[in-house]
C-alpha positions in Angstrom: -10.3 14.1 -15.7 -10.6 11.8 -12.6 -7.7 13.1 -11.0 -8.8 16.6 -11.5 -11.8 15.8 -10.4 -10.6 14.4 -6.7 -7.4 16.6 -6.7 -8.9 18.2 -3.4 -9.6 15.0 -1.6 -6.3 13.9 -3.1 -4.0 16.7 -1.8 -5.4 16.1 1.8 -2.8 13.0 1.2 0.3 15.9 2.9 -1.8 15.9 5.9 -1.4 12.2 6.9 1.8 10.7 8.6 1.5 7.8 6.5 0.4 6.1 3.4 -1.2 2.9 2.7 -1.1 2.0 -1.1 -3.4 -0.8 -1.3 -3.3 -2.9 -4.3 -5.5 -6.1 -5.5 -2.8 -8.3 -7.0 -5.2 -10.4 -8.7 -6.2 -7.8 -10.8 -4.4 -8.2 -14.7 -3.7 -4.7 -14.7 -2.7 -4.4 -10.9 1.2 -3.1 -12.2 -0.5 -0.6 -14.3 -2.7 1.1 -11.8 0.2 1.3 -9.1 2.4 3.3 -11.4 -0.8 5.4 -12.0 -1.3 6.6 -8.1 2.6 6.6 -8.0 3.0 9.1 -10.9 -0.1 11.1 -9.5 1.4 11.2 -5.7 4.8 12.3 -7.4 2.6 15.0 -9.2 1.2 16.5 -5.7 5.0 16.3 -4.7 4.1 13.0 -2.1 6.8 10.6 -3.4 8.6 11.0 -0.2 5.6 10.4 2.6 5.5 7.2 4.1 4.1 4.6 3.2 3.3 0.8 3.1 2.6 -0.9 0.3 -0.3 -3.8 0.9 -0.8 -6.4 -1.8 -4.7 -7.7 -1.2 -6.4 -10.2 -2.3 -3.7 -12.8 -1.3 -6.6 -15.9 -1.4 -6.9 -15.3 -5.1 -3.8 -16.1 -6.0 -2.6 -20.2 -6.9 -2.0 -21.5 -3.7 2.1 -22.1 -3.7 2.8 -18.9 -5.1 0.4 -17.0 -2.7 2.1 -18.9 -0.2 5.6 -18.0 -1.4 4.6 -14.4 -1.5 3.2 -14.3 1.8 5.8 -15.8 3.4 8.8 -13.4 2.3 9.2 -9.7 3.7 10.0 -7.5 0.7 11.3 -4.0 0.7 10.6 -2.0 -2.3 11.7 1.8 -3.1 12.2 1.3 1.3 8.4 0.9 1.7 7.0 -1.7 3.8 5.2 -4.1 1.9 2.6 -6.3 3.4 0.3 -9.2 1.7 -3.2 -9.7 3.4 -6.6 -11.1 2.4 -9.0 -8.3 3.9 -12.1 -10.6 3.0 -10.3 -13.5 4.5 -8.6 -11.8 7.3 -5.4 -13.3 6.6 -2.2 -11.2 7.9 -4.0 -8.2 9.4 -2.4 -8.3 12.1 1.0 -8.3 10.6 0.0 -5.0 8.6 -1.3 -3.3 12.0 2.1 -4.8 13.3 3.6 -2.5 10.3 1.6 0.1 10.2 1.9 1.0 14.2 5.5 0.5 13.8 5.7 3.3 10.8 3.6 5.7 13.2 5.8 5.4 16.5 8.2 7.9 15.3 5.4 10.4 14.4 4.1 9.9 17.6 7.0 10.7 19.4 7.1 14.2 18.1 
């Protein structure tokens, strides 16, 4: 019913160059609610749009492996995938660094 209710807003999703799917990984059912927005973007036929992935919440995790995750650069499914702490302002500026580097080609066209 929720997704019904916002399919509108949803489908404005094919109008943007690119997608941020922004997830709180501290959250126990954080894997659960990803494959929900992944099944409902495959539903509006938006699997293939662009996107970045962006793990938040990166200060709530136990300190090595928040530190491990941070510190490698993962691809998944060929989507960028950033880690950041929005209320701590941690890596911002390497998912600006992504997110301008996803939008140059779009910008050239």
């Amino acid at each position: 019913t929720l997704v019904t209710a916002f399919r509108a807003t949803l489908e404005e999703l094919a109008e943007a160059d690119l997608l941020l799917h922004i997830i709180d990984i501290s959250h126990k059912n954080a894997p659960e609610q990803s494959q929900v927005v992944e099944q409902i973007l495959g539903e509006l036929g938006l699997e293939s749009k662009p996107r970045i992935l962006v793990l938040n919440k990166l200060d709530l995790l136990p300190g090595i492996e928040g530190r491990e995750l941070a510190s490698r650069e993962l691809e998944d499914k060929g989507w960028g995938v950033v880690f950041i702490s929005a209320a701590r302002g941690w890596r911002l500026d390497r998912l600006l660094e992504r997110i301008a580097a996803a939008l140059a080609p779009a910008a050239r066209s």
